[in-house]
N, C-alpha and C positions, 0 to 999 in steps of 0.2 A: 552217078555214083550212088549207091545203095543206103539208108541211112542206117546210122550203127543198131538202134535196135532193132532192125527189121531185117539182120544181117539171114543168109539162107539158112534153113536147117530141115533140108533136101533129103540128109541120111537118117534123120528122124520123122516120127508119126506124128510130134507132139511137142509141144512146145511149152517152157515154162514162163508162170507170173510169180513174180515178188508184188505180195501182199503188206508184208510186214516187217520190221526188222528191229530186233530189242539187240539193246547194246549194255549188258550187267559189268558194274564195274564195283560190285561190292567187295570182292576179292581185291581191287586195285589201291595203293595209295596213293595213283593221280587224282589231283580234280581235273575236270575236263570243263571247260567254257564254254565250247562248243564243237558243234560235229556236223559234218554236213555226207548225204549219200551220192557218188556221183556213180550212172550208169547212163555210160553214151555221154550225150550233149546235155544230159537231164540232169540238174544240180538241183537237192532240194534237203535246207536243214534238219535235223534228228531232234524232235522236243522234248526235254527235261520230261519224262514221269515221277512214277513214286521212287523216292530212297537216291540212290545211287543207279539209277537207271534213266535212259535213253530210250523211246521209242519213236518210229514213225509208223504210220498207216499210209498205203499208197491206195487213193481213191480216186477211178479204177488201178487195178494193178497194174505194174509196168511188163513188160513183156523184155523178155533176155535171150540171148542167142551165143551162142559158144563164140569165144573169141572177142566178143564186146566190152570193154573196158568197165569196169566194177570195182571202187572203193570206197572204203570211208574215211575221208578228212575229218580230221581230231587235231583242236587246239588244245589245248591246256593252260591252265590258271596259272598266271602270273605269282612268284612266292619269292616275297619280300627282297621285289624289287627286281626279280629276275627276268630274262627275257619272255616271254610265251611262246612254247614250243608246239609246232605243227607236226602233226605225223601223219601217214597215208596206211592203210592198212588192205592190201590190195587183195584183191578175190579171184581169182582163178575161177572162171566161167566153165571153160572142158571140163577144170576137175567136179564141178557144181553138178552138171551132165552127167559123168561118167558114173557118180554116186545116186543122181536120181534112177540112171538105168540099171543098176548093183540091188539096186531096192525092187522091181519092179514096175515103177513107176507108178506110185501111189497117186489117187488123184490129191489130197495135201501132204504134203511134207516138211522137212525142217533143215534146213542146213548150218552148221554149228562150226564158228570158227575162234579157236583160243588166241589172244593177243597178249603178251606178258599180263599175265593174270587177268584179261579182259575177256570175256565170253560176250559173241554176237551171234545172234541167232535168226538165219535169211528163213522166215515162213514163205512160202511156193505152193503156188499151184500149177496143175501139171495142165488145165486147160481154162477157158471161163466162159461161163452159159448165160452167165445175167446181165456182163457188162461190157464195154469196149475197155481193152486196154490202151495204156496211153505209148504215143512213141509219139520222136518229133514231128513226124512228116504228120502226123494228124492235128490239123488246124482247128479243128470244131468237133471236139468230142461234144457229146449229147450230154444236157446239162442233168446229172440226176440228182439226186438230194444224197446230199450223204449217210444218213440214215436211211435210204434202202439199203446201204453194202452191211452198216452196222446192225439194222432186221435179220438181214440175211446169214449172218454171222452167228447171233444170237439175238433170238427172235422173243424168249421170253427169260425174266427171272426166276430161275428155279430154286427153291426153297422149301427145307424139310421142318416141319414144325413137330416137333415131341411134348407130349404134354398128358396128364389123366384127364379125364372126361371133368370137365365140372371147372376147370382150371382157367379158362376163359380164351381157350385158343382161336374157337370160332368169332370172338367180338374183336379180339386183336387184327385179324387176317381182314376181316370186316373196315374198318378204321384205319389200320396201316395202306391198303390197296384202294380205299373208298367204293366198295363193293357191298351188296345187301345179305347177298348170301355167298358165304365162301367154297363151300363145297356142295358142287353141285350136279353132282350124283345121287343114288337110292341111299350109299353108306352111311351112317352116323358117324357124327363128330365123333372121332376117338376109336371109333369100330374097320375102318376103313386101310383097306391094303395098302402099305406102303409104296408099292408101285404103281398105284392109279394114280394117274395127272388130274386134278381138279383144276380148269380153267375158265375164269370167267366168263359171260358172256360181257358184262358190264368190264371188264378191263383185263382184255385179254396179251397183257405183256407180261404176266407172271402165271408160272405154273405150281402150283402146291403140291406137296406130297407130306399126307397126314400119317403120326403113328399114335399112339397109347403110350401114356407113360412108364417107367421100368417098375411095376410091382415088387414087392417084396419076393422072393423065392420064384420069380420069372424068368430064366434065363432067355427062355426064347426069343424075347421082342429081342432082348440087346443082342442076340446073334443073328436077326433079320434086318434091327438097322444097321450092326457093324456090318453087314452082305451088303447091303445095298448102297454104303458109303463106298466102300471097295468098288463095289460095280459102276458105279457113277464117278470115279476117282480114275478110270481107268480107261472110259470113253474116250475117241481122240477127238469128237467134236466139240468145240463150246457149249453149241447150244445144247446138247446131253450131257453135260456136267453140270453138278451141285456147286450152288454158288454160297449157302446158306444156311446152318441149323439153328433155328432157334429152340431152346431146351427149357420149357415153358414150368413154372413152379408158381402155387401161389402162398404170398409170403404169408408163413405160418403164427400163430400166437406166440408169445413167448412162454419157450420151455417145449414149444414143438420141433419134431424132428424135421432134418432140410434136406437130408441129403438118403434117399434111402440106397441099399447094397447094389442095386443093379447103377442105379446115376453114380454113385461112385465108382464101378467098373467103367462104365462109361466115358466119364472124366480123363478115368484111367490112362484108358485107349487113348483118349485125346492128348496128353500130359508127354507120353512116350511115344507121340509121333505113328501110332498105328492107322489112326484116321488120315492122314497125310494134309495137307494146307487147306482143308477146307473151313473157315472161320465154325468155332462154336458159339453161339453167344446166348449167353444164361440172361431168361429173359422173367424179375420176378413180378409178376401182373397183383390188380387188385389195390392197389396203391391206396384210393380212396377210404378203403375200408381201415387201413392200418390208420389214414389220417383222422378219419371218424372217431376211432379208439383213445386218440392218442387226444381228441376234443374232451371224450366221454371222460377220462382220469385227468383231466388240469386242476389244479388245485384255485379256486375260486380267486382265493386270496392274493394270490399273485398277478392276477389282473388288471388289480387295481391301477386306474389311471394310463392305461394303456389301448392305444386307438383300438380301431378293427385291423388294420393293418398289421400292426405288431401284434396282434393277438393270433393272425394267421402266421406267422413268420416265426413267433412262438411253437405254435404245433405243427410247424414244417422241422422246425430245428429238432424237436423232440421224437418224429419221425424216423428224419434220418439217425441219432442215436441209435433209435430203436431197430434201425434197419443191419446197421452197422454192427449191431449187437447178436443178431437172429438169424442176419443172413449172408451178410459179404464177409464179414470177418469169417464166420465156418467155413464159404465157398472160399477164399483165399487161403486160409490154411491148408485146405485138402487140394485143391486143384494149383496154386499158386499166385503171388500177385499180376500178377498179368491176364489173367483170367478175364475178357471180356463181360460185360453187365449190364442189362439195363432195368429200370425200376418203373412201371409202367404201369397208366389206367387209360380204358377208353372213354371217361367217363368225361364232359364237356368243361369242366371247369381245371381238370389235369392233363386236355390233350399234346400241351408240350411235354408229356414224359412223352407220348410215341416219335416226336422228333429227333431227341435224343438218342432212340431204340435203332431210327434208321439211319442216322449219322454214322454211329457206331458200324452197322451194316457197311454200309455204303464205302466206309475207309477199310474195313477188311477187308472187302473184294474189291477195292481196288490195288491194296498189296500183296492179292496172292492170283487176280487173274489180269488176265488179257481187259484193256483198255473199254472192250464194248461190252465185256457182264458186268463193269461198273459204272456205264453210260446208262445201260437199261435199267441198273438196282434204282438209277434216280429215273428213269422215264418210267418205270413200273409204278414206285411210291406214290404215295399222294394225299402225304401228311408235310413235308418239308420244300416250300417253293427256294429255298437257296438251292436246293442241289437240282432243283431245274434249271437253273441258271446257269450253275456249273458247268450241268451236264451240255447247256445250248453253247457255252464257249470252248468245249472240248469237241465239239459236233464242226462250230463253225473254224475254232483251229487245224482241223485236220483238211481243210480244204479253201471254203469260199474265203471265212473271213481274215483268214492269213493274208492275202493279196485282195485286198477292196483298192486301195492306193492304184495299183498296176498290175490287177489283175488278167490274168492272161487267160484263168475258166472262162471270163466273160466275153474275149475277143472275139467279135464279128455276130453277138448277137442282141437280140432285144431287150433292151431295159427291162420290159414287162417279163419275158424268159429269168432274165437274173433274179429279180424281186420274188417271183414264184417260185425260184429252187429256195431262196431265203428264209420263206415264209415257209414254206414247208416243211423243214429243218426244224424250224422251231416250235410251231407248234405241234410235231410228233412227238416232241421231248415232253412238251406240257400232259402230255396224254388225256387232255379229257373225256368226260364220258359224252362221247359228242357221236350219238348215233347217225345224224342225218347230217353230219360231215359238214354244217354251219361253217367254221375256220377253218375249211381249204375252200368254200366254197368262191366264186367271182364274186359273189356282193360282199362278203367281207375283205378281201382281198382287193376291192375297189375302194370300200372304205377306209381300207390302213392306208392306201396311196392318197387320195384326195387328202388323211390327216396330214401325212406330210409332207403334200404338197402344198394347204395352207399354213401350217407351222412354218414352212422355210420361205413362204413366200409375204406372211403377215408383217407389216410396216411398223409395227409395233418398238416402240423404243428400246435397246439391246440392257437388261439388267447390268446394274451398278457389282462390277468386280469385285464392290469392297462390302456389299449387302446383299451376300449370297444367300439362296433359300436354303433355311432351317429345315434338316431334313426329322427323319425320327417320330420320336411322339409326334411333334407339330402333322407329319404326315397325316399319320392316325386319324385326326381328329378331322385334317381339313378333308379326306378322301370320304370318311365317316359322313361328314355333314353334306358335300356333295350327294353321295349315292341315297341319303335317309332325305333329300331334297328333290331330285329324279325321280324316286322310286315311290312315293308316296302314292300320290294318282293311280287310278286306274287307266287314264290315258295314255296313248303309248310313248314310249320314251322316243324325243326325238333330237337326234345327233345332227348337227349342223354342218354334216359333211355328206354328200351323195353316195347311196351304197350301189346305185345302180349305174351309172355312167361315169369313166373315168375320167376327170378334170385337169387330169397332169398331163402337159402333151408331152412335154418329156419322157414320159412310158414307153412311149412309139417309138423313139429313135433307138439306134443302135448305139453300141453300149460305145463311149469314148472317154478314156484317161481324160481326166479335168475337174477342176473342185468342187464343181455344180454336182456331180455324178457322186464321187465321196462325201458330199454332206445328206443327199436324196437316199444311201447306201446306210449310212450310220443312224440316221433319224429313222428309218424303217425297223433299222436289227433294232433299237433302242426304245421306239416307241411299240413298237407289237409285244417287246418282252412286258412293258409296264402295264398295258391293257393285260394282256392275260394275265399279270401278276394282279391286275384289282378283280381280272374274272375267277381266280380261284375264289380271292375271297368273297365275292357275291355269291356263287357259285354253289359251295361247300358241297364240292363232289356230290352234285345230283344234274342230272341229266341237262346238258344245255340246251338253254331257249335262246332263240333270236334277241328278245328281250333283255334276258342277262349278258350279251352279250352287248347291246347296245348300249348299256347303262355304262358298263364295264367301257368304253370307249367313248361315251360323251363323259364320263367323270375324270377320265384322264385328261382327255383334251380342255376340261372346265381348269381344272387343278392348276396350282403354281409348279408343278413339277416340268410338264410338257412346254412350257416357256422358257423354262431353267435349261430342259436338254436342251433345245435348239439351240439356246445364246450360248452353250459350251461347245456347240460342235461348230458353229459358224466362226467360234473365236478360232477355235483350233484349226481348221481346212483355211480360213486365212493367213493364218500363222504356218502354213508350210511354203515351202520353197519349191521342193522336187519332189513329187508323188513319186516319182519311181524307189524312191528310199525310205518313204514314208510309212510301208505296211505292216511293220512292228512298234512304230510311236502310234500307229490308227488302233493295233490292239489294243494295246493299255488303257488307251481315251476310253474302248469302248469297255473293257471293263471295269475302269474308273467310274464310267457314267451309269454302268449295273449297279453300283452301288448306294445310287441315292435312295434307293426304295427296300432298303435294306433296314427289315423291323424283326427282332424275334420272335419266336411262335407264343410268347406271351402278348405284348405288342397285338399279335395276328389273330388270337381270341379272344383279345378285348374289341376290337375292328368287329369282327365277325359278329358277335354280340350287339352291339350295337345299330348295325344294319338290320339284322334280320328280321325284325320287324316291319323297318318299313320294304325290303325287299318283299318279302312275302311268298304269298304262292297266287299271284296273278294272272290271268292269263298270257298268251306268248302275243308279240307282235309281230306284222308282217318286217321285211326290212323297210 
């Protein structure tokens, strides 16, 4: 008997993939609890996004055939007390067909089906070149990384920066991306056609698109960017859509003007919906300088008896007064309160205003696009390691790390196969500038196994439940004194784990449901994210050395943190019962356990600071 998705489709040339499927209930006043998609024998739940929305990503895509059974189960939210009601909202496959061949058969497409005020929308493709689709009779699809579909999808962050010459658009683009030079063509900052892509070579997951600020009496720019928003509004690709503006000013003296006649059309356009969802966000740079001013007028006398501390906290408050006076209050008045904003310097002792700048970013597009131009705005950045983290649990939700418990990606293959699509995953998200491919290479990826496989294997007494490690500042300090303790010497740094021979023989077997497998599964996703979170910050977006890498991984495994994880995860895999149930109590654990290394970007350049001295610039080591 034939299985359901591989049912024939003999009178057709071609055959379609569900890709994606968003399920908008903002028109709705149900709540819904949960949703699951079934096609065929394939049952796989719908994940809460932003707002009142539902999406899943099907990686690879599934393959459908006229006649194959296609719905979506919907619970809904229990209300005060009431039963929870299930509902089936079923798909007609022929009709899915008859509309893709009405259309011509575009290679993607969209299919849209209204449910009492519920909009679901089947994205499709009409064929697929890069991956195997899944159906049941396929036992062993090929382990890819799920960030090839999401590259593939959309490959960089695209981003329009507007701003006059002199405003500081090129240190921003610099510092926000961790790149030397941002535009990297003949054009000058500011001189440069809006339609040229500047892409880095130093970090080539965002593409820039430079303008000139709106002069006084210029019409023309503002009707070459309002073309060119239009034209990139209307792309059916991702990855040729604008994900992006920032509208760059610097903040003027007081009694200066903010807003000249062309930026206030501009606004405009924004305000009434002409530009359509593509986020604006007024970006005012130069920060330092206002706070200099605002040092140079303090009245001496009020100082009096007041530390260093509160004397800076003093002319931050007087600052933002002055900000609020000059520049957000006028921007809110003319454009409206909801006006996105950021306040921003790249100067080393204010680099968390640019965290703030991409935060901001990052939550816009992920309310106004598709799932993967908000994956890349944080694999592109490389000012904010939280929304790396984010971004690696939105990566590993959409496939592996959904199912670590009873995983079924991993049936019938090699431990060392599984670890390698894992690792992969995650450090694509980190995006370093890692030209000679260091972390994918075999000796560091021997080295994350050999760490934990002596972390789960150390005899070491299990920490005291009631004398849990102080995470936070105390982190700071202790990560601090480790790496300014390693780093010192010019001898090479040496990690007491093998980078060239794997130690775990567990690697070698084939992948088997069992605790052993889920604690060696969690201590990998957990410890590889902390290592590259201490490698950012050794690091500071310059070029990786084997060196900084090694440091970055013997100071973790020094730390009291990497003893902390393993006694959480050995508590928790003994504390289950039935793996087969267990692979939404394993997500939470792990990103419960993301969060002990959770420091602000103040926190992050005080760390930084600190080290970089004894870091240095010493030579690299072999592994």
């Amino acid at each position: 008997m034939p299985n359901d998705l591989q049912t024939s489709t003999a009178h057709r040339d071609y055959s379609l993939y569900i890709s994606d499927i968003l399920v908008d209930l903002s028109k709705s006043r149900k709540n819904v609890e949960s949703a699951e998609v079934r096609i065929g024998k394939l049952h796989t739940p719908v994940e809460h996004a932003a707002r009142k929305t539902l999406q899943q990503t099907f990686s690879p895509p599934v393959k459908i055939s006229p006649g194959i059974s296609f719905s979506l189960h919907v619970r809904h939210k229990r209300l005060f007390g009431m039963k929870a009601e299930d509902e089936d909202v079923d798909f007609d496959t022929d009709e899915i067909f008859r509309v893709s061949d009405a259309r011509g058969n575009p290679e993607r497409q969209e299919y849209v089906k209204s449910h009492e005020k519920t909009k679901i929308v089947v994205k499709l493709f009409r064929s697929i070149t890069t991956e195997r689709a899944v159906s049941s009779s396929d036992e062993n699809p090929e382990l890819q990384p799920t960030t090839d579909e999401i590259i593939r999808i959309c490959p960089r962050f695209r981003i329009l920066v507007i701003g006059k010459t002199g405003v500081g658009k090129s240190s921003l683009i610099n510092h926000a991306f961790g790149v030397e030079k941002a535009l990297t063509s003949d054009d000058k900052p500011g001189e440069a056609n809006i339609d040229t892509e500047f892409i880095s070579n130093q970090n080539d997951r965002f593409v820039l698109h430079d303008s000139k600020g709106f002069e006084p009496g210029d019409e023309d720019n503002l009707k070459i960017v309002q073309d060119f928003i239009e034209r990139r509004k209307n792309m059916t690709a991702l990855k040729d859509q604008l994900y992006a503006v920032w509208l760059c000013f610097e903040i003027p003296r007081a009694g200066g003007r903010l807003l000249e006649t062309g930026t206030e059309k501009f606004l405009t356009l924004k305000r009434k919906g002409k530009l359509g969802d593509v986020p604006v966000i007024i970006v005012f740079t130069k920060y330092d300088k206002l706070i200099d001013r605002m040092d140079r007028i303090l009245d001496e006398s009020s100082l009096k008896g007041l530390s260093d501390t509160d004397v800076k906290k003093l002319i931050k408050n007087k600052a933002e007064t002055e900000l609020q006076k000059i520049c957000i209050g006028p921007l809110k008045t003319f454009a409206g309160p909801d006006i996105p904003y950021a306040t921003i310097s790249t100067k080393e002792e204010h680099k968390e205003t640019l965290t703030r700048l991409i935060q901001e970013t990052e939550n816009r597009v992920r309310q106004h696009f598709a799932l993967e131009a908000s994956v890349m705005t944080s694999i592109a950045q490389r000012v904010d390691p939280r929304l790396k983290i984010n971004a690696s649990i939105e990566v590993g939700k959409r496939r592996y790390w959904k199912a670590l418990a009873s995983s079924t990606a991993f049936k019938n293959r090699m431990m060392r196969d599984c670890l390698k699509v894992l690792h992969t995953d995650i450090v694509t998200v980190w995006n370093f500038s890692d030209p000679h491919r260091y972390l994918y290479s075999t000796e560091f990826r021997t080295m994350m196994v050999n760490m934990v496989n002596k972390l789960d294997s150390d005899d070491e007494p299990a920490a005291d439940p009631n004398k849990r490690f102080v995470v936070g500042l105390s982190m700071v300090g202790t990560i601090a004194a480790i790496v300014s303790a390693m780093a010192g010497p010019a001898a090479p740094i040496v990690v007491p784990i093998a980078a060239g021979i794997v130690l775990a023989v567990w690697v070698h077997d084939v992948y088997q449901m069992s605790h052993d497998t889920l604690q060696h599964f969690m201590s990998y996703i957990v410890s590889l994210t902390f290592v590259l979170r201490t490698l950012y910050i050794v690091s500071e977006n310059q070029e990786l050395t084997r060196r900084a890498i090694k440091l970055a991984a013997a100071s973790y495994l020094e730390s009291p943190m990497s003893r902390e994880v393993t006694t959480q995860i050995q508590e928790y895999v003994r504390g289950l019962k039935l793996l087969e149930r267990a692979d939404r109590d394993t997500l939470d654990k792990i990103f419960e356990l993301m969060q002990l290394f959770d420091i602000n970007a103040e926190q992050d350049s005080e760390l930084r600071a600190q080290i970089r001295a004894a870091v240095g610039s010493l030579p690299d080591d072999p592994w």
